[in-house]
N, CA, C and O of each residue as an XYZ file, in Angstrom:
300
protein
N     104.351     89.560    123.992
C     103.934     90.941    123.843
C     102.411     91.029    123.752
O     101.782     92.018    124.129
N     101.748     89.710    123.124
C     100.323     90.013    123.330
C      99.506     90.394    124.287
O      98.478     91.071    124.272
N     100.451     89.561    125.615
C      99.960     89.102    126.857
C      99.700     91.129    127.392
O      98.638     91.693    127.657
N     100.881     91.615    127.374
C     100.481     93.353    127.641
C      99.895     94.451    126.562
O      99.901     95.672    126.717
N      99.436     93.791    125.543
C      98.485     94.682    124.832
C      97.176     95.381    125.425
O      96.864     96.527    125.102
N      96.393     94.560    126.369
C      95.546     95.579    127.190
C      96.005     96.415    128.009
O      95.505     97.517    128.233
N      96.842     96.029    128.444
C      98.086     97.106    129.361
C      98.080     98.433    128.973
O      97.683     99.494    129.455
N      99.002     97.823    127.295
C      99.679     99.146    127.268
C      98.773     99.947    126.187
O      98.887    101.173    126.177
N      97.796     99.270    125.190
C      96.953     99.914    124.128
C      95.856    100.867    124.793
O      95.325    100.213    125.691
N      95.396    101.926    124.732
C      93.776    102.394    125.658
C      92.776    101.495    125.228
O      92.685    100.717    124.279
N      91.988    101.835    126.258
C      91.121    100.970    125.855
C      89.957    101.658    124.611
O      89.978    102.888    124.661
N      89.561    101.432    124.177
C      88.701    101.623    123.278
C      86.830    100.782    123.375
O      86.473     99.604    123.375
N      86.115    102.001    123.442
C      84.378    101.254    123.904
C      83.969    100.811    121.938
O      83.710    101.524    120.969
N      84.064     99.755    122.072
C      83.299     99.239    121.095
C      81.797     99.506    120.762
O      81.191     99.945    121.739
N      80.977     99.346    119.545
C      80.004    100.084    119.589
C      79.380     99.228    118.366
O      80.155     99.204    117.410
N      78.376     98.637    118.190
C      77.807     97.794    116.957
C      76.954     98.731    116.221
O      76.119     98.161    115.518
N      76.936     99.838    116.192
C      76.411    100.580    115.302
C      77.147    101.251    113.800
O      77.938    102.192    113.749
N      76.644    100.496    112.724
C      77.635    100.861    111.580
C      76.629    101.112    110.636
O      75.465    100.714    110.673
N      77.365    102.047    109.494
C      78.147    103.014    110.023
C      78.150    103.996    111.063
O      77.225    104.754    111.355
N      79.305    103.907    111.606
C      79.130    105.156    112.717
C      79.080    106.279    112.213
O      79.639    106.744    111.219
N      77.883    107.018    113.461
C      77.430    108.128    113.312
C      78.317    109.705    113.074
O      78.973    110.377    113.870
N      78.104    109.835    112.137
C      79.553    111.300    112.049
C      79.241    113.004    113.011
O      80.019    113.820    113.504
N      77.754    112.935    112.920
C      77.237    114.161    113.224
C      75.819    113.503    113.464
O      75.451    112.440    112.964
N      74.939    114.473    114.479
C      73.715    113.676    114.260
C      73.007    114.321    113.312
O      72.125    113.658    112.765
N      73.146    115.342    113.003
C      72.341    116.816    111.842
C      72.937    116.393    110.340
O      72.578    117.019    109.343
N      74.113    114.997    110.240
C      74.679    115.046    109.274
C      74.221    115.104    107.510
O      74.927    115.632    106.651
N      72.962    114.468    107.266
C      72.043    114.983    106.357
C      72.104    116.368    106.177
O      72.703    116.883    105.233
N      71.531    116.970    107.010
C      71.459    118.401    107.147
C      72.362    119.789    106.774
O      72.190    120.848    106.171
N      73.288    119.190    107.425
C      74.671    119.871    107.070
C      75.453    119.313    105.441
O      76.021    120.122    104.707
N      75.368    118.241    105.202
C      75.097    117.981    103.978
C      73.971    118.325    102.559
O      74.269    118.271    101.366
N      72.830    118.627    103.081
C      72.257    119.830    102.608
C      72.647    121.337    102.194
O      72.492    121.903    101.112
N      73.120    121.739    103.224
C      73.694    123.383    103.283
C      74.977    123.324    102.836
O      75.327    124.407    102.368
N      76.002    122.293    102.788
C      76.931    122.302    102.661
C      76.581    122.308    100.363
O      77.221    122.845     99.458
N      75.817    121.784    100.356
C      75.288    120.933     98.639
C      74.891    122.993     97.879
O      75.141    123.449     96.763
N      74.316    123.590     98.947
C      73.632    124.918     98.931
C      74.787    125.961     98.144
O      74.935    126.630     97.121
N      75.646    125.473     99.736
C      76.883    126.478     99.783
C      77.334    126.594     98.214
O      77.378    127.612     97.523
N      77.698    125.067     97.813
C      78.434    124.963     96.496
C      78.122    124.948     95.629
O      78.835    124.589     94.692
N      76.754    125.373     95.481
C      75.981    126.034     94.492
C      76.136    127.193     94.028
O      76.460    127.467     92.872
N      75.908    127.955     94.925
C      76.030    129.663     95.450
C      77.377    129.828     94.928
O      77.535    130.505     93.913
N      78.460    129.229     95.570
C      79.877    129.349     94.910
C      79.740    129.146     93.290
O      79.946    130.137     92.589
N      79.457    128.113     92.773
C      79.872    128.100     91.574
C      78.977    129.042     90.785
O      79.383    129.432     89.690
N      77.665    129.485     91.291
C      77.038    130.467     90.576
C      77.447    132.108     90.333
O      77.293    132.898     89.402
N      78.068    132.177     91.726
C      78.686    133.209     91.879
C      80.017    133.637     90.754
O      80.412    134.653     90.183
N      80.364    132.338     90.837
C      81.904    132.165     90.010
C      81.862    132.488     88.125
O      82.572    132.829     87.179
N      80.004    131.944     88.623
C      79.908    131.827     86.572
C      79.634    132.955     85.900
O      79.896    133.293     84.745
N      78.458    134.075     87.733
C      78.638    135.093     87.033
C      79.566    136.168     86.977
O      79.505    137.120     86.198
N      80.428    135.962     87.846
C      81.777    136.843     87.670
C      82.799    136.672     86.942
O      83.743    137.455     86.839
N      82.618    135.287     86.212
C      83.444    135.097     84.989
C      82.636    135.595     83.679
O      83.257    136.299     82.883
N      81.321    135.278     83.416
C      80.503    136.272     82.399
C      81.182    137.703     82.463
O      81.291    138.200     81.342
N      81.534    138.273     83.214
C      81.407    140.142     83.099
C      82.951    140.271     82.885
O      83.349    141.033     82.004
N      83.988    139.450     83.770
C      85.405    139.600     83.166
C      85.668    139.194     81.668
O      86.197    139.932     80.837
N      85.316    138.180     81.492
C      85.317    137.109     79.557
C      86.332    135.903     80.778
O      86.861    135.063     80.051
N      86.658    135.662     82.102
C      87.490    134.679     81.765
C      87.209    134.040     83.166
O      86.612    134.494     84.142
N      87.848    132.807     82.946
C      87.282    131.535     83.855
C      87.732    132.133     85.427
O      88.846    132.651     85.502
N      86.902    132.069     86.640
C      87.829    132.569     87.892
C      87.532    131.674     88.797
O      86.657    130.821     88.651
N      88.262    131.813     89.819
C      88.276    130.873     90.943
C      88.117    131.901     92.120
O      87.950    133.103     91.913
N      88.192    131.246     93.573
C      88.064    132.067     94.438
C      89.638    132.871     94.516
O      89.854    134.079     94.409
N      90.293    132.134     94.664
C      92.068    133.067     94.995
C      92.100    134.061     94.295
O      92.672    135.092     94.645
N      91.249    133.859     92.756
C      91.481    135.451     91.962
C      90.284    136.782     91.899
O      90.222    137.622     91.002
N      89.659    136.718     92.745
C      88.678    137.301     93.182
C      89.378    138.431     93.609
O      90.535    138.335     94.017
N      88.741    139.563     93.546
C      89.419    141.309     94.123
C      88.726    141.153     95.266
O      88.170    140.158     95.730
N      88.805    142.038     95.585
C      88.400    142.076     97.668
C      86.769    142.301     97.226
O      85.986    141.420     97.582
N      86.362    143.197     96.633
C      85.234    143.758     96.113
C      84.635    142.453     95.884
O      83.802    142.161     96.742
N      84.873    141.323     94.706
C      84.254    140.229     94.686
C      84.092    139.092     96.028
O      83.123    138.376     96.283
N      85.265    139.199     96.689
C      85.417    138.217     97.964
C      84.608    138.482     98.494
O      83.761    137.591     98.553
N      84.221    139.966     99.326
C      83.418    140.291    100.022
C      81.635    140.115     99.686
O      80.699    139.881    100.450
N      81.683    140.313     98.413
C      80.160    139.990     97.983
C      79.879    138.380     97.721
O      78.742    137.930     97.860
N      80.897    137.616     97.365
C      80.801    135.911     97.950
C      80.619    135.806     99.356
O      79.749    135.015     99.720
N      81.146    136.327    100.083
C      81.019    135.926    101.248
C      79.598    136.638    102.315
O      79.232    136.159    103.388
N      78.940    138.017    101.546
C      77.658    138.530    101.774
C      76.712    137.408    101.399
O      75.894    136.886    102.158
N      76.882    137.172    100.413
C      75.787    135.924     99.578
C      76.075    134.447    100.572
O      75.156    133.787    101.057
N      77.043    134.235    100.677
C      77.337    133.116    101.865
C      76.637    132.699    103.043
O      76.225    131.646    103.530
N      76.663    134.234    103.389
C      76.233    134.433    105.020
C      74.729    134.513    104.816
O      73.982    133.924    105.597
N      74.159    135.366    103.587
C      72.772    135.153    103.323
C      71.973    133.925    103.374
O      70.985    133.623    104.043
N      72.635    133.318    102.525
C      72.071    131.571    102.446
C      72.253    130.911    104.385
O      71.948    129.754    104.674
């Protein structure tokens, strides 16, 4: 069965570059992505200040969703 492993496996281009590259901007997007989840949890701390209680995104009213996601698009 070894003998048809190039046969039947694809072939695959080998590449000596490690780690391989995920994105080339990947820093970058790792940046904004570090931003994003800032903004979220700030958002979260102050909309739990004004209710008294801990929130997440799922319990957000449309009114709050929509102004997370204004502040989102801002950043």
């Amino acid at each position: 069965m070894r003998e048809l492993d190039h046969i039947l496996l694809p072939q695959t281009e080998e590449t000596s570059e490690f780690p391989l590259p995920v994105a080339e901007d990947w820093d970058e997007l790792v940046q904004k992505s570090q931003k994003l989840c800032e903004l979220i949890d700030k958002h979260l701390d102050f909309e739990s200040k004004l209710q008294g209680r801990e929130l997440r995104p799922m319990t957000l009213c449309p009114e709050q969703k929509v102004s997370l996601i204004s502040d989102l698009a801002a950043v």
